[in-house]
C-alpha positions in Angstrom: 0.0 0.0 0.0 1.1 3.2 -0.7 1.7 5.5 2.5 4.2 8.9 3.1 6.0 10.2 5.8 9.2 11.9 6.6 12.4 10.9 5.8 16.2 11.7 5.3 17.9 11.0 2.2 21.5 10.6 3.7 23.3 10.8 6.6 22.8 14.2 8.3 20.3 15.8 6.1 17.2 16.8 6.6 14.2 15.5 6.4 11.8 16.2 3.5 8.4 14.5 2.9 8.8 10.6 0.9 5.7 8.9 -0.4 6.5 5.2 -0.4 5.4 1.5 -0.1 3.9 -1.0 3.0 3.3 -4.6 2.6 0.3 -5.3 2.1 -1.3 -7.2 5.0 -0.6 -10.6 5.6 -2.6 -13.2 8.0 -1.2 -12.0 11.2 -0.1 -8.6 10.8 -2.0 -5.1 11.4 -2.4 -2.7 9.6 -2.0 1.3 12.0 -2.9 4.4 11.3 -0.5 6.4 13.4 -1.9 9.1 15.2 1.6 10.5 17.1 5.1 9.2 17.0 7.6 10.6 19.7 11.3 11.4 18.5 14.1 10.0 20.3 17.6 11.0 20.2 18.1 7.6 19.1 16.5 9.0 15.6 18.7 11.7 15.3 21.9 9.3 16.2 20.7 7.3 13.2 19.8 9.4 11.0 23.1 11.4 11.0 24.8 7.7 10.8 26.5 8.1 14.1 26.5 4.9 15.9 28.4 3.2 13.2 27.4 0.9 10.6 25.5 1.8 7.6 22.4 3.5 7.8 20.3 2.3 4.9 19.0 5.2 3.2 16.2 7.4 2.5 15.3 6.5 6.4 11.8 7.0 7.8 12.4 6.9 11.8 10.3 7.0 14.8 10.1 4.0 17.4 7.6 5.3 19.6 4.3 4.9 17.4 0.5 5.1 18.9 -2.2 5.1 16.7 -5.9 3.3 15.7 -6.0 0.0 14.0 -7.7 0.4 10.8 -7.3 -3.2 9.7 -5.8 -6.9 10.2 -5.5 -9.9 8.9 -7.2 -13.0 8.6 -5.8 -14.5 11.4 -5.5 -11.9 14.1 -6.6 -12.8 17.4 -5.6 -10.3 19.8 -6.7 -6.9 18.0 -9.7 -5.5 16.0 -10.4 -2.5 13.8 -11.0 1.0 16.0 -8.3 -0.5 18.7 -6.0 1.9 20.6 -2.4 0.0 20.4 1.3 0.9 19.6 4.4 0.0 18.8 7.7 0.4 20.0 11.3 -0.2 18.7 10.8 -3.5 17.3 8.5 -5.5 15.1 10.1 -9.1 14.5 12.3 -11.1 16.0 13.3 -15.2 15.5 11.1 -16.0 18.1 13.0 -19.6 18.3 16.0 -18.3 20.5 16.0 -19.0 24.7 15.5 -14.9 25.0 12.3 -14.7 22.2 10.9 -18.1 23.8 11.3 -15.9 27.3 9.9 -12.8 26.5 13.2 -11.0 26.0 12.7 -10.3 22.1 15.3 -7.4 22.5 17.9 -9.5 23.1 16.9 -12.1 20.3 20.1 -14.2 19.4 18.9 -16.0 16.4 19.9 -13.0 14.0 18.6 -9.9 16.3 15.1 -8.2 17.0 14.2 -6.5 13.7 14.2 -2.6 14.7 11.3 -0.4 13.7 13.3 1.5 11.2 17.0 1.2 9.6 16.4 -2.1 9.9 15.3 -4.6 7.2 12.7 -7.8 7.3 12.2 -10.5 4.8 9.1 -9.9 3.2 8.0 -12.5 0.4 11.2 -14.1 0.5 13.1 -10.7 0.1 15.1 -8.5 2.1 12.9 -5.0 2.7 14.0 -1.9 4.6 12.0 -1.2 7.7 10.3 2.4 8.1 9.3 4.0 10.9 6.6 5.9 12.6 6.7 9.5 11.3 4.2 8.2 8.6 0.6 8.3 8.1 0.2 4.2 8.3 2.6 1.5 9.6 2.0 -2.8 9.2 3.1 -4.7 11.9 2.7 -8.4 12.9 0.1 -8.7 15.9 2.8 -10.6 18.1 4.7 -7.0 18.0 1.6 -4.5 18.9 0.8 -3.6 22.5 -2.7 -2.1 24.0 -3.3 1.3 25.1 -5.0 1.2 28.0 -8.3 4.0 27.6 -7.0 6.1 30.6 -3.4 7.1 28.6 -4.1 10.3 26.2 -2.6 8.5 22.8 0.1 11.4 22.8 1.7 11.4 26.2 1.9 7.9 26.0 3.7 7.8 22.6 6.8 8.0 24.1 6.5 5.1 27.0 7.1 3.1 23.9 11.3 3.5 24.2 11.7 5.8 26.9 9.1 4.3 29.4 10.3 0.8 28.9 13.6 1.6 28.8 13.4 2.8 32.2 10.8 0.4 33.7 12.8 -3.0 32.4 15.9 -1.9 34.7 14.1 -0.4 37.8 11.8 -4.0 37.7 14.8 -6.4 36.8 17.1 -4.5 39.7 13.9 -4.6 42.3 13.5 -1.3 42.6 10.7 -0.4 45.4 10.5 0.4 48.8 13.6 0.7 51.1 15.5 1.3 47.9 17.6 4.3 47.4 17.4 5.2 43.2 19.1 7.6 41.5 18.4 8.6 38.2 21.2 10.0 36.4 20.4 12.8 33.9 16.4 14.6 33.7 15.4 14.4 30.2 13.5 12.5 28.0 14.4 9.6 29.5 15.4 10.3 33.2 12.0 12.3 33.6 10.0 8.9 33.1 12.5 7.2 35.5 11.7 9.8 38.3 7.5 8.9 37.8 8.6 5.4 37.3 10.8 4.7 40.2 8.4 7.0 42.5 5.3 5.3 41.8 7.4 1.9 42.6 7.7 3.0 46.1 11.9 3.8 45.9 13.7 6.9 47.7 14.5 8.8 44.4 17.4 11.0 43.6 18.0 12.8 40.5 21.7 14.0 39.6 21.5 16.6 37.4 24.6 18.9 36.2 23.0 22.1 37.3 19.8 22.9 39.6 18.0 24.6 36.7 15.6 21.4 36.6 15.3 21.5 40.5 11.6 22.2 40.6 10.9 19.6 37.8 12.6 16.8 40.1 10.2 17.5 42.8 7.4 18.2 40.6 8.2 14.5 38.8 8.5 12.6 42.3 11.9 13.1 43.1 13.0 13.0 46.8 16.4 14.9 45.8 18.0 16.8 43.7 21.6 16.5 43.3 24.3 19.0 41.0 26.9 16.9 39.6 28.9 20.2 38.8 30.0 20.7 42.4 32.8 17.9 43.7 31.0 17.6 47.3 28.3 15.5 46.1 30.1 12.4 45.2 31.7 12.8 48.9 28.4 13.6 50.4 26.6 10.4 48.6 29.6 8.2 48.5 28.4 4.5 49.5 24.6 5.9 49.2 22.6 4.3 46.4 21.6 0.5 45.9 20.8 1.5 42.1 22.0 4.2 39.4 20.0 4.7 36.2 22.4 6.4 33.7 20.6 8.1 31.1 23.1 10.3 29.5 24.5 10.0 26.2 27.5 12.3 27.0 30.8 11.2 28.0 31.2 11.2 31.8 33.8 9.8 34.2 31.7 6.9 35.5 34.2 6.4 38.4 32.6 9.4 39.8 29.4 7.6 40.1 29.9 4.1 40.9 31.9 5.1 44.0 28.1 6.6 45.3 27.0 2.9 45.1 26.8 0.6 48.1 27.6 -2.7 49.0 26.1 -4.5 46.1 25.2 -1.4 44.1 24.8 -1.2 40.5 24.8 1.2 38.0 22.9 0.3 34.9 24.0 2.3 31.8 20.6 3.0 29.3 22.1 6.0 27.4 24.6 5.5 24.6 27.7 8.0 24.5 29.8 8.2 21.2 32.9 7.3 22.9 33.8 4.6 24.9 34.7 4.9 28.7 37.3 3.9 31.4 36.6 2.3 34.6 38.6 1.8 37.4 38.8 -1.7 39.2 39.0 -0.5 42.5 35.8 1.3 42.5 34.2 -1.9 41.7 36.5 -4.2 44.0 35.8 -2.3 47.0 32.8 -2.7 47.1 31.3 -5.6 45.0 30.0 -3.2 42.7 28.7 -3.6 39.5 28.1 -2.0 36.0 25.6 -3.6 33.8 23.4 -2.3 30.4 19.7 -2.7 29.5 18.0 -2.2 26.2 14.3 -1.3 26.1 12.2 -4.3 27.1 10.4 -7.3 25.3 6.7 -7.4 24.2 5.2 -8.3 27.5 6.8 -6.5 29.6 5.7 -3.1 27.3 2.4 -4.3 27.8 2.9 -4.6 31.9 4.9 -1.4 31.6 1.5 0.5 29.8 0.0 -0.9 31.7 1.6 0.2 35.0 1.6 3.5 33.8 -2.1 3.2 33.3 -2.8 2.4 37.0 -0.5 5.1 38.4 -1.3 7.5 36.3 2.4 8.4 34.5 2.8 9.6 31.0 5.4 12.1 29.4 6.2 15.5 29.8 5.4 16.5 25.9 5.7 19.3 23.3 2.9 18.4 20.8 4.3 19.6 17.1 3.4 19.7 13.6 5.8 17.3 11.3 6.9 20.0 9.3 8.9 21.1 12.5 10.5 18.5 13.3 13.9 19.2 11.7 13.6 22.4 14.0 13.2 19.8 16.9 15.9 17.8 16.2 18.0 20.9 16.6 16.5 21.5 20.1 16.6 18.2 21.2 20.6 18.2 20.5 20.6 21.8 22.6 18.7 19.9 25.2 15.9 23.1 24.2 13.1 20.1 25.7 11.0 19.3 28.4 10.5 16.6 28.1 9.7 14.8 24.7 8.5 15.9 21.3 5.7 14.4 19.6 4.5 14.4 16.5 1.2 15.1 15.9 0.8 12.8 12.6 -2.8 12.4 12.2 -3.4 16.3 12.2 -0.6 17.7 10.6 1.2 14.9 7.8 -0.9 15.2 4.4 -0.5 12.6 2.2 -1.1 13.2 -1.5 -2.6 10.4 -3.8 -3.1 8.0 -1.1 
């Protein structure tokens, strides 16, 4: 079928309107029209081609995708036309491998999860490049669509679907709750959700921010404190304090800093991706049986529990609503940090399609 969208030609360009093709249906799969799409710095990263690799080219991105389903195939069981649902940063996956057969589809061994965009899936027995959500409709296979729940506005929730999860899979799997002391590391797009997240999961919460111009967000968000990374008594004054560290920046930090304000048994889970790579010292991690591990996103299910869990606490996204034709101007802001706390696209009012 014949769609458009938003795309870039080449690395670091902008992006101009692409009409294009989606499979047509097959048994299982759904057919979406998308309503909002967040963006992610992850679409900026790949659509100036800077995480290595090539980017395959023109690139429709957008990963965090909520919409109506407007119709599905023969064989679909779980959705129905006029449902609220979504999809995140993957749709496919081998679904053979010990992490697929366990609900852990983004760590899929058997050749990868197949990403939303820059990606590509075999599609009548050929290779196809995968495009993303800032596009009027999207086909996905049932098995990788999640539920809305009614009570989440489709356009704060948009960006649950990679920033939400990506938070919720590492507070769960590292038992964050009560008697817990969290700190979330960075408050943007990402650290913002961690703050409602971690909150509503009963933990002492601690942002640390570089500056205190974010101060009243914290508390506003759920935070307990508010530390400033930019002056050296912090680390002193938190040194041995926290059981868990959510690292959401994508800048290069000295890490050492940080793992030193872990406890006994403390770890620091890294979610943001810098360009360069980083040094650690053994001693910091010796001394105190510390660790240093990475998450990525979540699988199917757990999205659903995580939409869920939103639903029930009431937690969606900080978001500036825009038009698609602004969104190279919101790529610009989102690399000057100008956002609080997540752009989303408004598709369905503002992308016009011709001959479609």
């Amino acid at each position: 079928m014949k769609v458009c969208g938003y795309a870039a030609n080449e690395p670091k360009s902008v992006l101009t309107q692409l009409s294009f093709d989606r499979r047509e249906p097959h048994d299982h799969d759904v057919v979406i029209d998308i309503h909002y799409c967040g963006i992610c710095h992850s679409d900026i990263h790949q659509v100036n081609s800077e995480w290595g690799g090539n980017g395959i080219y023109p690139m429709v991105p957008g990963h965090e995708i909520t919409g109506i389903v407007s119709e599905v195939g023969t064989k679909v069981a779980n959705y129905k036309k006029g449902d609220r649902v979504a999809v995140g940063c993957m749709v496919n996956s081998c679904r053979k491998c010990s992490p697929c057969k366990n609900g852990l589809e983004q760590y899929c061994i058997g050749g990868g999860p197949v990403l939303t965009y820059n990606d590509e899936e075999f599609i009548n027995g050929r290779k196809t490049p995968t495009h993303g959500g800032y596009s009027n409709k999207i086909v996905v296979d049932e098995n990788y669509v999640v539920s809305v729940p009614e009570s989440l506005q489709l356009d704060r929730a948009a960006p649950l679907l990679c920033a939400g999860i990506t938070l919720y899979s590492p507070l769960k799997h590292w038992k964050a709750g009560p008697g817990k002391r969290v700190a979330i590391l960075g408050l943007g797009g990402l650290g913002h959700i961690g703050v409602k997240i971690a909150h509503a999961l009963g933990a002492e919460v601690t942002v640390l921010s570089h500056s205190l111009k974010k101060q009243e967000d914290g508390k506003r968000l759920g935070a307990d404190n508010f530390c400033v990374t930019s002056d050296p008594t912090t680390f002193e004054s938190f040194k041995g304090y926290f059981d868990l560290i959510i690292n959401t920046v994508s800048a290069n930090i000295d890490l050492n800093n940080y793992l030193s304000m872990l406890a006994l048994d403390g770890a620091m889970v890294v979610v943001g991706i810098p360009e360069k790579d980083a040094s650690l010292s053994a001693p910091v991690l010796v001394t105190s049986r510390r660790s240093i591990a990475g998450s990525g996103i979540g699988g199917i299910r757990e999205t659903q529990e995580m939409l869920d869990f939103c639903s029930t606490n009431n937690i969606t996204c900080d978001i500036e609503l825009i038009p698609i034709e602004s969104v190279n101007d919101a790529y610009e802001r989102v690399i000057n940090s100008d956002v609080r706390y997540r752009f989303v696209i408004d598709i369905a009012n503002s992308l016009k399609c011709e001959d479609n």
